[in-house]
C-alpha positions in Angstrom: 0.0 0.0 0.0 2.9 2.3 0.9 4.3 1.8 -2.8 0.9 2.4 -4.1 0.7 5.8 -2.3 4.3 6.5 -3.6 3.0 6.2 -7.2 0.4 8.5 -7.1 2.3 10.7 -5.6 4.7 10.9 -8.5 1.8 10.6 -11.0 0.5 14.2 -9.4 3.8 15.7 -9.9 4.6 14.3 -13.3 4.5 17.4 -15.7 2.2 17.3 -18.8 5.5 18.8 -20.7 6.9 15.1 -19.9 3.9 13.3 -21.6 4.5 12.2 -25.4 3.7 14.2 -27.9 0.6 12.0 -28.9 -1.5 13.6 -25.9 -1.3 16.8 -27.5 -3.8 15.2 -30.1 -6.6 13.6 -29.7 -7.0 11.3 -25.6 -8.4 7.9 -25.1 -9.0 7.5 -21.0 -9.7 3.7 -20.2 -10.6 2.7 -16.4 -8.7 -0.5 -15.5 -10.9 -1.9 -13.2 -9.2 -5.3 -12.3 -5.9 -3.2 -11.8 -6.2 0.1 -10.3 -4.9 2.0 -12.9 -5.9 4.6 -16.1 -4.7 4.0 -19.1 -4.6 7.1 -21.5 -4.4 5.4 -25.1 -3.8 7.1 -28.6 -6.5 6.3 -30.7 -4.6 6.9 -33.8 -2.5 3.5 -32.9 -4.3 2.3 -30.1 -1.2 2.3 -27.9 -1.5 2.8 -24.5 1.1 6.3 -24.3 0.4 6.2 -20.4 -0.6 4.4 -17.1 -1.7 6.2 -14.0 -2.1 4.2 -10.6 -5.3 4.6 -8.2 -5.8 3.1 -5.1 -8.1 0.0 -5.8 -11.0 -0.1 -8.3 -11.9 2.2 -11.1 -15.2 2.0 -12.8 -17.0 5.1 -14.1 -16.0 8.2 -15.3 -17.8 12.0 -16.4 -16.8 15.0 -17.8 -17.6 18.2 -15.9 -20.4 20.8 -16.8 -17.7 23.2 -17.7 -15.5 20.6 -19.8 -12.2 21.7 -17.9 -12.0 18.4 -15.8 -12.4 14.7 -15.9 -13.7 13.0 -13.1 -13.2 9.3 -12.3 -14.5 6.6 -9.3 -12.5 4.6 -7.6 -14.9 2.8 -5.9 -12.8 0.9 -3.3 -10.6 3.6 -2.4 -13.5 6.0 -1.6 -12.0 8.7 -3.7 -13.2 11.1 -6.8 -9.8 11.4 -9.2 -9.7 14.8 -11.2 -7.7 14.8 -14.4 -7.1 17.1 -16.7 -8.6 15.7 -19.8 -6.2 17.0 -22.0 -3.4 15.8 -21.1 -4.0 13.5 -18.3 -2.7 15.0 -16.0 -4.2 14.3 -11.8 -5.1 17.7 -10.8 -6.7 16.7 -7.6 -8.2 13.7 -5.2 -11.6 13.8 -3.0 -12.2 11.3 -0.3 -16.2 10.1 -1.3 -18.0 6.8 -0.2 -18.2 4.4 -2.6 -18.5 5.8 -5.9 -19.3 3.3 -8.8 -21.4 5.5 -11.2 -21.5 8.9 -10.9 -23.8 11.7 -13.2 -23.8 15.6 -13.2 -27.4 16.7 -13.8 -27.6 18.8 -16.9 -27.9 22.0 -15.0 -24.3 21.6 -13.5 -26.0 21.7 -9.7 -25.8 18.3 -8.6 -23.3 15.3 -9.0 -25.1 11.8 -8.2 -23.4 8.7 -6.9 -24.5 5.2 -6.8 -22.7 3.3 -4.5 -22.9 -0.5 -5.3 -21.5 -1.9 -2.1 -23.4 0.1 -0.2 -26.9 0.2 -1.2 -26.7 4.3 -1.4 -27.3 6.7 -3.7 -25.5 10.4 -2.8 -26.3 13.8 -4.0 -23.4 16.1 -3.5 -23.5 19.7 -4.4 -21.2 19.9 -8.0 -19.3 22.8 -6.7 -18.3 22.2 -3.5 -18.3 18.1 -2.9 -20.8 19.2 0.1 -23.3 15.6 0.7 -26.6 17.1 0.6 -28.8 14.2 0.9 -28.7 10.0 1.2 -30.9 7.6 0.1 -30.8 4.5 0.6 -33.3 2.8 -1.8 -32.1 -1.1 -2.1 -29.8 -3.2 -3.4 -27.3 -2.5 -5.8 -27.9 0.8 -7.0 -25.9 0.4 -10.8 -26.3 3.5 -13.1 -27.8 6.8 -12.8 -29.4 9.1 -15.8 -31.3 12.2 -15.7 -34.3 14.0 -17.3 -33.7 16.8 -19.0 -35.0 19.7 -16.6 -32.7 17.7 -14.1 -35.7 17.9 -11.8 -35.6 13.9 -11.5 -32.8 11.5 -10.9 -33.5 7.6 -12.0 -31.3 4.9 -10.5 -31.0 1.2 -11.8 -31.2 -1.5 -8.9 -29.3 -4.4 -10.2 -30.5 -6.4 -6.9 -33.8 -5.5 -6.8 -34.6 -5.6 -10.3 -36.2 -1.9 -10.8 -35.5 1.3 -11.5 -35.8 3.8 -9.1 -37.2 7.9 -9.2 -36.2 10.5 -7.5 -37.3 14.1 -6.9 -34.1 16.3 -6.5 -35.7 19.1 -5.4 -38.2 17.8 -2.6 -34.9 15.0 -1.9 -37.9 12.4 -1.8 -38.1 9.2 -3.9 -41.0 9.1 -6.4 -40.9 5.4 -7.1 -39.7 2.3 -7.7 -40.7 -0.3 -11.4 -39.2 -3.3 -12.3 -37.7 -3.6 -15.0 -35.9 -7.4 -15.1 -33.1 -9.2 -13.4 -29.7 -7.3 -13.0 -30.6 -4.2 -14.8 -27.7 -1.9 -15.6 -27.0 1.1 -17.9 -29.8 3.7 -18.6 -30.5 6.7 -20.8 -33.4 9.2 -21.5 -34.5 8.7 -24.4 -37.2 10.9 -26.0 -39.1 10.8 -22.8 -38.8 7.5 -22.1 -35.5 5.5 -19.9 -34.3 2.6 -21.8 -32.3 0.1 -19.7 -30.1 -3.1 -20.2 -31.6 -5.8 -18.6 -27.9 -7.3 -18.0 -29.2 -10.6 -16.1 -31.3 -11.4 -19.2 -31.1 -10.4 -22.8 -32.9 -7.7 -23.5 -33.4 -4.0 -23.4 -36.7 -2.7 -21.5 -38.4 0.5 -22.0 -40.0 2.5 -19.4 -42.1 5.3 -19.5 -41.3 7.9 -16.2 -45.0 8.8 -16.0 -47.0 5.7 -16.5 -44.1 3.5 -15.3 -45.0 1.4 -18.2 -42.7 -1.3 -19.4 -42.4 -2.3 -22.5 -39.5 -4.5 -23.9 -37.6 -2.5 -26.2 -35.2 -5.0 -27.9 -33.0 -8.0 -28.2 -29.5 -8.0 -28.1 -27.8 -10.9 -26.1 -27.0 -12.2 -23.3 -25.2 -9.8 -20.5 -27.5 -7.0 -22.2 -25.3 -3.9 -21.0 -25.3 0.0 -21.5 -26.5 2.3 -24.5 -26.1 5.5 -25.7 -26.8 7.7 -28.5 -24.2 8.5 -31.5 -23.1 12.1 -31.7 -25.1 13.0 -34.8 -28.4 11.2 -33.0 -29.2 9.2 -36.1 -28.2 5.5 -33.9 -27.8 3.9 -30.5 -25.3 1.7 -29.8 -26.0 -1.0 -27.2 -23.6 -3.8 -25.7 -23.9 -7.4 -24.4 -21.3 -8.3 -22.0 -21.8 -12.4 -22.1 -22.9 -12.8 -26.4 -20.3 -10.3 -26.7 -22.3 -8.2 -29.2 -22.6 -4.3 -30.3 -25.7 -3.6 -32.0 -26.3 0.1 -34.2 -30.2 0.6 -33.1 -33.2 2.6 -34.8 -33.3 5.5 -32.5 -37.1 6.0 -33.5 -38.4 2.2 -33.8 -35.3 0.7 -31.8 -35.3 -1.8 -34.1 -31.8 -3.7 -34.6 -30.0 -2.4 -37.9 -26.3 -4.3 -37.5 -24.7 -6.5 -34.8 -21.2 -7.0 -34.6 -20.0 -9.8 -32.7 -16.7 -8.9 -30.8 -15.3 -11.5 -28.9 -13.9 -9.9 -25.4 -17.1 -8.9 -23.6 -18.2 -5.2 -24.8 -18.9 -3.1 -21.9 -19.0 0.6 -21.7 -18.8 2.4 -24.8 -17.5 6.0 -26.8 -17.3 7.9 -29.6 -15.2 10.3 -31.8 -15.8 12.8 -33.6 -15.9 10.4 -36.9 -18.7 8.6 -35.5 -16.5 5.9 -34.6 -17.7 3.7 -31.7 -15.1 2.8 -28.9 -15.3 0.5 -26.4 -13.8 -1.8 -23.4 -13.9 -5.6 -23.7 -14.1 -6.6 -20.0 -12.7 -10.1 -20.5 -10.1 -9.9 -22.8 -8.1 -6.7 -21.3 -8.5 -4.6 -24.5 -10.3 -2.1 -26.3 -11.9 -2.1 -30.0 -13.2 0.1 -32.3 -15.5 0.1 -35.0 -16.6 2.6 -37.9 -20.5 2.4 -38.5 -20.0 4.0 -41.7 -18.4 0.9 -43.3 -21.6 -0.5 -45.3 -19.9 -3.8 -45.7 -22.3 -6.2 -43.9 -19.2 -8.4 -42.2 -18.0 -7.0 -39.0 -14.8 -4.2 -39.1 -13.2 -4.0 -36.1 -9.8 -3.5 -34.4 -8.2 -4.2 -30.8 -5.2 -2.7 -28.5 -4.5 -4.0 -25.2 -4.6 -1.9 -22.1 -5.0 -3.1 -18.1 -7.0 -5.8 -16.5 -11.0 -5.7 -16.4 -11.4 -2.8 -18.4 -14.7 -0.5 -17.9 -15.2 2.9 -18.2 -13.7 5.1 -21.4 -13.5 8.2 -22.8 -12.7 10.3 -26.1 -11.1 13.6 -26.0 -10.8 15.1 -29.2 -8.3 17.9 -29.6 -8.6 18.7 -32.9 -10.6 21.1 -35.3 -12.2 23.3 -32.7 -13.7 20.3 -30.9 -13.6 20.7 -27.2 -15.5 19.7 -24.1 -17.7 17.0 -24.7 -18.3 17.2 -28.4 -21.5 15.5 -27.7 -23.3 17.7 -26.4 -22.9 20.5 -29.3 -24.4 17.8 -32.0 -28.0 17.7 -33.2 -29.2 14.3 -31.1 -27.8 15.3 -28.1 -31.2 14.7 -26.1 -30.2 11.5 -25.0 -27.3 10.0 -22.9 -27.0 10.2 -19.4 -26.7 13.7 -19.2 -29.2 14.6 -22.1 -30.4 18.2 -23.1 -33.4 19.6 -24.0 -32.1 21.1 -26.7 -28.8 21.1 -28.0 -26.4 23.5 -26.5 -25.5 27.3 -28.5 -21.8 26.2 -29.4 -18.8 28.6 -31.5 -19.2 28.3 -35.3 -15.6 26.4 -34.7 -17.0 23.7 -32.8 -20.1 23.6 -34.9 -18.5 23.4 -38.2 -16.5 20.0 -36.6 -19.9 18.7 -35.7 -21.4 19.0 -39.1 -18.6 17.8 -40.9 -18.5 14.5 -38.6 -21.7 13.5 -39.7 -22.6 10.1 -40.1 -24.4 8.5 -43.0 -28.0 6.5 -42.3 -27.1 3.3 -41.9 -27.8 -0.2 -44.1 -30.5 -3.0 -42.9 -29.4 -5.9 -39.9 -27.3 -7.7 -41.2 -26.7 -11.2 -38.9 -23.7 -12.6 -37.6 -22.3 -15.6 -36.5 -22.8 -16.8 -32.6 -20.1 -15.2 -30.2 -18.7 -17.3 -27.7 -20.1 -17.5 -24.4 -18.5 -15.3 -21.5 -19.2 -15.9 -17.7 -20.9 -12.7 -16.5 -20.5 -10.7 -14.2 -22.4 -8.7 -11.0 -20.5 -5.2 -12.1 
């Protein structure tokens, strides 16, 4: 543990001027779960350029309202890391209980934890770190996502096989559905939450006012996380277990292409090209794959990085693009942080938008079986 300590010591002091030249372009951030480190990658190569050492067990990372910092979870060391998402450099370290998944609300006001282990969900004021309320609503709480107005907070419950509402103004929970066994990532979508049912192999639907549910779609076993593509014309789902990535109808959700990825898909990303990045939990790697190909066999490439990879994220430092690029582009209601509308952005920033565009997308095609995966609880 001392040596541990002694590492991240010298990863706070280590200048950006000493970082290779790569991380002046664009930044791939990948959260080694399985062994307690970040590694910052180049996407042009796919070569890790960096590691940085935590304390125990990274999962989830966000991006702050203002874009300036990058904010990761190590869960079993109780501590929010701050980088500097441009170069990687660790700016700063905040002692916090437990944080797995963790969401700004789109108003920059609140920062939401769910804590896995210990059945709480946090809200901290964004600014000053300052716990303003617990709940503590079940078992497991998994992933968080917000509606628009940021007025409500929804929480999946992997033990108790719901999602749970709650009012961040009054601090009171609204509700609690179910959903299916093990359910995991969520978005708003469109007014509705769509969430991977991970212990099946589906994706449910629920509507926030009816509490409805509907199933939404088939994907495969281990039925993960989704998210929309910058330009909003797809989502892009995972299964952990069929190993599987799936370009989905945004309006229908029906399936358009799977790709079958060996490695266990997990959480995923994108560039400004449209490309889709993600971790492969099992395999200790990341892949890529470019939507735009029409070719109906599967196009993808790997690079290795740590153990029990999870979280990721692109930072683009190119062509005006800054911030989370997401957020500037025309389908940028969804997501875990969505927006009513998209945000005013310079005519830089637009202009890199519009010009990463990417093209509607052929029929499903199908793909051959994937091999089977054990799953896993996180």
């Amino acid at each position: 543990m001392r040596l541990r300590h002694c590492l991240l010591a010298f990863a706070l002091l280590l200048p950006a001027a000493l970082l290779p030249s790569a991380t002046r372009a664009d930044l791939l951030f990948v959260l080694n779960s399985g062994e307690a480190s970040i590694s910052i990658v180049d996407p042009a190569t796919r070569q890790e350029i960096r590691r940085i050492p935590v304390l125990r067990e990274p999962h989830h990372l966000v991006l702050t309202p203002d874009g300036r910092e990058l904010v990761l979870g190590d869960s079993s060391g109780n501590e929010l890391i701050f980088l500097d998402p441009a170069t990687g450099e660790v700016r700063r370290r905040e002692r916090i209980s437990n944080p797995y998944h963790l969401e700004y609300s789109p108003d920059g006001r609140w920062l939401v934890i769910a804590s896995l282990r210990r059945d709480q969900v946090d809200i901290y004021d964004a600014a000053t770190l300052a716990l303003v309320h617990r709940f503590r609503p079940g078992d497991m709480p998994s992933h968080i996502a917000f509606s628009p107005d940021s007025r409500r907070v929804f929480v999946t419950m992997q033990g108790d096989r719901a999602v749970v509402a709650f009012d961040m103004e009054t601090r009171t929970q609204l509700w609690s559905a179910e959903v299916g066994p093990e359910p995991a990532g969520i978005i708003w979508h469109r007014g509705k939450l769509i969430i991977g049912v991970m212990g099946g192999d589906y994706f449910s639907v629920l509507d926030p006012e009816t509490r409805e549910v509907t199933r939404g779609f088939t994907l495969g076993r281990g039925a993960h996380t989704i998210f929309p593509s910058p330009d909003g014309r797809a989502l892009f789902a995972t299964s952990r277990v069929d190993s599987r990535l799936a370009e989905i109808d945004p309006d229908t959700l029906a399936v358009r292409r799977v790709w079958n990825i060996p490695g266990g898909p997990d959480c995923i990303t994108f560039d400004p090209e449209g490309r889709v990045w993600m971790t492969l939990r099992w395999s200790g790697r990341i892949a890529v794959v470019d939507p735009r190909d029409p070719t109906a066999q599967p196009q993808w490439q790997t690079g290795r990085v740590g153990r029990s990879p999870h979280g990721i994220f692109f930072k683009p430092r190119r062509d005006g693009v800054a911030g989370d690029f997401t957020w500037a582009m025309g389908g940028a209601t969804s997501g875990t942080r969505p927006f009513a509308a998209p945000m005013a952005v310079p005519p830089s920033v637009a202009r890199a938008a519009a010009a990463s565009s990417v093209p509607a997308a052929p029929a499903a095609s199908s793909a051959p079986a994937a091999p089977v995966t054990p799953a896993a609880s996180r």
